[in-house]
Legacy VTK file of the C-alpha trace (Angstrom):
# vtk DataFile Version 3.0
C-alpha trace
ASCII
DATASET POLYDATA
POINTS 232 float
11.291 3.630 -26.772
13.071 0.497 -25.531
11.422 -2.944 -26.186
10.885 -5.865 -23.769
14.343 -7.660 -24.825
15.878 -4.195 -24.126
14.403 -3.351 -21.187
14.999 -7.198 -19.578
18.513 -6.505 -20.747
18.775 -3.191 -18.457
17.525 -4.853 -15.538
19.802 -8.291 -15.183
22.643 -5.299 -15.736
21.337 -3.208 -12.951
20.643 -6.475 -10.942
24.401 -7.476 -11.430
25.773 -3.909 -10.674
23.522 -3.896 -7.549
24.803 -7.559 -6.146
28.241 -6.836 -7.301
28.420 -3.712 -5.140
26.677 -4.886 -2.043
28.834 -8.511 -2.093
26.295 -10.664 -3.187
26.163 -13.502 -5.535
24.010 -11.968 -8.862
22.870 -15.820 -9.401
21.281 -15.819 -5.926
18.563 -13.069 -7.205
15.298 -14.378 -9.105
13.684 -12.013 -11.566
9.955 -12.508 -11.810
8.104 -11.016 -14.471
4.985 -9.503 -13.413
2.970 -9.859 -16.696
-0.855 -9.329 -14.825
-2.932 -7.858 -17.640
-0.159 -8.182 -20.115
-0.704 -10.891 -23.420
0.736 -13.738 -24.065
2.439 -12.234 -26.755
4.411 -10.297 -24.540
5.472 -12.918 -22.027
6.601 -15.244 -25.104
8.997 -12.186 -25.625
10.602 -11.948 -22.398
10.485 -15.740 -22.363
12.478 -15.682 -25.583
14.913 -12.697 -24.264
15.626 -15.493 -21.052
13.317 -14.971 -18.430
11.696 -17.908 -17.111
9.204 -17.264 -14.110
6.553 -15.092 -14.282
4.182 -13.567 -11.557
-0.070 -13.459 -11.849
-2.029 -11.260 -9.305
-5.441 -13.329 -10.103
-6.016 -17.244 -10.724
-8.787 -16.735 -13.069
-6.617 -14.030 -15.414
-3.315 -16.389 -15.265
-5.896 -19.548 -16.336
-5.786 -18.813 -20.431
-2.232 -17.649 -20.646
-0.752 -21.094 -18.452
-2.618 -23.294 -20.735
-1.746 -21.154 -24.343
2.434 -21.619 -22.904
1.811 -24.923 -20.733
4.069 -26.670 -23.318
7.161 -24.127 -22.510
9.300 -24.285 -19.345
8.092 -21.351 -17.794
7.255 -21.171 -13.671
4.595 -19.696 -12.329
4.342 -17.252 -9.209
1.258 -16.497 -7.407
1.717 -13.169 -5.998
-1.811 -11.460 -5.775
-3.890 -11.913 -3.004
-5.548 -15.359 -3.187
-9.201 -16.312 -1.805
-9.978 -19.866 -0.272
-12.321 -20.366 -2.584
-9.677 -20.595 -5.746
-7.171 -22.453 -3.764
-8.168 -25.570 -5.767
-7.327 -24.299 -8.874
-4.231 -22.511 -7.913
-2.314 -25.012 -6.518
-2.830 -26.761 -10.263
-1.619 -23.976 -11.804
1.405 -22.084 -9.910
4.376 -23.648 -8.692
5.339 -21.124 -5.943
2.368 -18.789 -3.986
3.436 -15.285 -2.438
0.647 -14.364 -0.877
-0.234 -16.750 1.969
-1.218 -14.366 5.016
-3.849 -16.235 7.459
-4.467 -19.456 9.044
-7.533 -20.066 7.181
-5.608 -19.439 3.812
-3.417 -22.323 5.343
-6.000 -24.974 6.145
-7.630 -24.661 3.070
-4.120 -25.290 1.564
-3.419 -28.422 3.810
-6.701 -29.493 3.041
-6.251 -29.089 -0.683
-2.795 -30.525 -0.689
-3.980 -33.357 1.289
-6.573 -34.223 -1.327
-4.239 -34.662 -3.949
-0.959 -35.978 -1.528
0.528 -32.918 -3.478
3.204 -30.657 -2.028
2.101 -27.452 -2.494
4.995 -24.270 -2.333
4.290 -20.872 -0.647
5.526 -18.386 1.179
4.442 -16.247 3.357
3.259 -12.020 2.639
3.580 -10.179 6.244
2.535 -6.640 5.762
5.157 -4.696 7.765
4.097 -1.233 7.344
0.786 -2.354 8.710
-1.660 -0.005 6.073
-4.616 -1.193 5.955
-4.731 -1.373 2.006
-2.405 -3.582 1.820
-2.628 -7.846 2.266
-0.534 -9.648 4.621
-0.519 -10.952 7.804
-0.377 -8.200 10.338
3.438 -7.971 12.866
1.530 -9.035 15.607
-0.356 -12.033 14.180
2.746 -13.679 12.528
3.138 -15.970 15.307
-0.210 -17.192 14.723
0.418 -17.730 11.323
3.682 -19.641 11.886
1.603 -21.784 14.230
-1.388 -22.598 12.213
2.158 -23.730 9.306
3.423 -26.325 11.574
0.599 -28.070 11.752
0.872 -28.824 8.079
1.839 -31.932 6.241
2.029 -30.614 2.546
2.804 -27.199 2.862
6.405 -26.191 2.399
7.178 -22.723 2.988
10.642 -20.775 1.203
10.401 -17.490 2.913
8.509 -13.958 3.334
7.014 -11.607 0.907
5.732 -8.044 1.620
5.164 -4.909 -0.460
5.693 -1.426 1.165
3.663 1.671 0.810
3.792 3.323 -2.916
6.219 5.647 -2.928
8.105 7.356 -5.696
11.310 7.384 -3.685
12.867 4.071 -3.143
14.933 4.448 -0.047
11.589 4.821 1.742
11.002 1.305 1.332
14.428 0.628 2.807
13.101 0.321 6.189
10.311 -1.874 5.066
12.531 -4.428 3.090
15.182 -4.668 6.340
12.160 -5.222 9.053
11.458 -8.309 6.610
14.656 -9.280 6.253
15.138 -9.518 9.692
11.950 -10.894 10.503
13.101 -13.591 8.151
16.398 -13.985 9.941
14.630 -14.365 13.629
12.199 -16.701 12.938
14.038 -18.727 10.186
14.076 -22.151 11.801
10.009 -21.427 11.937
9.808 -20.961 8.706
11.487 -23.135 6.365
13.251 -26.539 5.994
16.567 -27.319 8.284
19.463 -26.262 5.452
16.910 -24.760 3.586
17.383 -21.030 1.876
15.329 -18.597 3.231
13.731 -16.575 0.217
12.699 -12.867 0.467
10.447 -11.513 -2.078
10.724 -8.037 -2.115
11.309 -5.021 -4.387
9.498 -4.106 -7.889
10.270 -1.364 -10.692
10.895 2.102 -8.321
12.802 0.434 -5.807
14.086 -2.993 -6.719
17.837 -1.991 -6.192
17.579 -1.141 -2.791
15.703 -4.286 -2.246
18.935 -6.262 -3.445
20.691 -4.111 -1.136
18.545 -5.447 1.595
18.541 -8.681 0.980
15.916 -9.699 -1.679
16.242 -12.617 -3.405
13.196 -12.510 -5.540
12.617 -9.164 -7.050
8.781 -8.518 -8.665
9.117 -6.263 -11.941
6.618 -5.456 -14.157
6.670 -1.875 -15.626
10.242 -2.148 -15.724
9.891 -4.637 -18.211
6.338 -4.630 -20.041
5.417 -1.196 -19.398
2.102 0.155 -18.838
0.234 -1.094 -21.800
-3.044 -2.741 -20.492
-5.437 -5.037 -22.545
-8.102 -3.479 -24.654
LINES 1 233
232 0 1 2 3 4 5 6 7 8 9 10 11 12 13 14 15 16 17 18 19 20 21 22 23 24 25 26 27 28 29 30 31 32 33 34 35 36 37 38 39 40 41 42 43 44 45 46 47 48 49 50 51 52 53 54 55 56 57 58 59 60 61 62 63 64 65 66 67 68 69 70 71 72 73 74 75 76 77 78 79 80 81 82 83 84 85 86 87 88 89 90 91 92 93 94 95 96 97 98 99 100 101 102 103 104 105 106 107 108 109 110 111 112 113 114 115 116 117 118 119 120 121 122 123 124 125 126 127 128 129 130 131 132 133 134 135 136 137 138 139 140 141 142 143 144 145 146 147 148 149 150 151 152 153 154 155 156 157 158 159 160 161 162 163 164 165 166 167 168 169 170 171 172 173 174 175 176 177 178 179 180 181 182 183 184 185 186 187 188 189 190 191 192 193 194 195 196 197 198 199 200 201 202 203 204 205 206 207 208 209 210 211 212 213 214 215 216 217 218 219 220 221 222 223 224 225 226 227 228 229 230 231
């Protein structure tokens, strides 16, 4: 069985093959770690085998293990679904958050932000495929969404995130991954900064690759790297 430092190993390679092929700069693709429910043990290991951000699906969970490595120069990704009532806290602790998806999510934000005169980073989860499992703002509220962001001071927004139905073949997420990236393309001025680079984070373990392929520049692996080993 491979290890973490092995398995972190096989996916900057197939990360690099992937860009390489499809004419993309390698450098222009973030790897986040998704270590929810993994220890801190095993993040210090991928920290040590030269990853550096790592993604949290729950405030409360990411708490002990951002304090236990707050002295190493690790970044932090919200990328669960986050309630209003732990924006507080979570704007303390991560410096980028996935998984904004309504205007009320943003005015708690603002307000938040304001508070503190504290920039806060996001971006924005859109759930294209429209199942009603998943979180994200729905096609046909976006513009809503974009609205209720321009009304904000503090808020500064790098791009779209979505995750598409499970699926144990990959190239059925293709369609999912190009809606975004277009979506992304359409409404960029909307979105982010003038000169800014619009980030799409998109793609974990089963279909990262064609993710790349679409456009991703933030890919979300977990199993890939960690496995499936839970706590307890």
């Amino acid at each position: 069985m491979m290890n973490i430092a092995d398995n972190i190993r096989y996916i900057k390679e197939k990360t690099f093959q992937c860009a390489m092929r499809c004419g993309r700069n390698p450098e222009d693709i973030k790897i986040i770690a998704v270590s929810k429910t993994k220890p801190v043990a095993d993040i210090t290991t991928a920290m040590n085998a030269g990853l550096k951000i790592f993604g949290e699906n729950k405030v409360q969970e990411a708490e002990q293990k951002i304090f236990e490595l707050k002295n190493h120069e690790i970044e932090w990704h919200l990328i669960g679904h986050l309630q209003t009532n732990k924006v507080k806290k979570a704007i303390s602790m991560f410096q980028l958050i996935h998984s904004v998806d309504s205007p009320k999510l943003i005015h708690e934000l603002e307000k938040q932000a304001e508070k503190c005169s504290q920039d806060i980073h996001i971006m924005l989860q859109v759930n294209v495929s429209g199942e009603t499992t998943k979180s994200g703002v729905d096609l046909n509220d976006f513009e809503e969404l974009l609205a209720a962001l321009k009304q904000t001071h503090y808020l500064r927004c790098h791009g779209l995130m979505t995750i598409p139905p499970l699926s144990e073949e990959s190239e059925e997420s293709r369609p999912i991954f190009r809606a975004l990236r277009k979506l992304g393309e359409q409404y960029k001025d909307d979105i982010i900064d003038a000169n800014a680079k619009l980030e799409l984070s998109m793609g974990m373990t089963h279909d990262f690759t064609v993710a790349i392929e679409e456009g991703a520049t933030m890919v979300r692996i977990g199993t890939a790297i960690f496995g499936n080993r839970r706590y307890g």
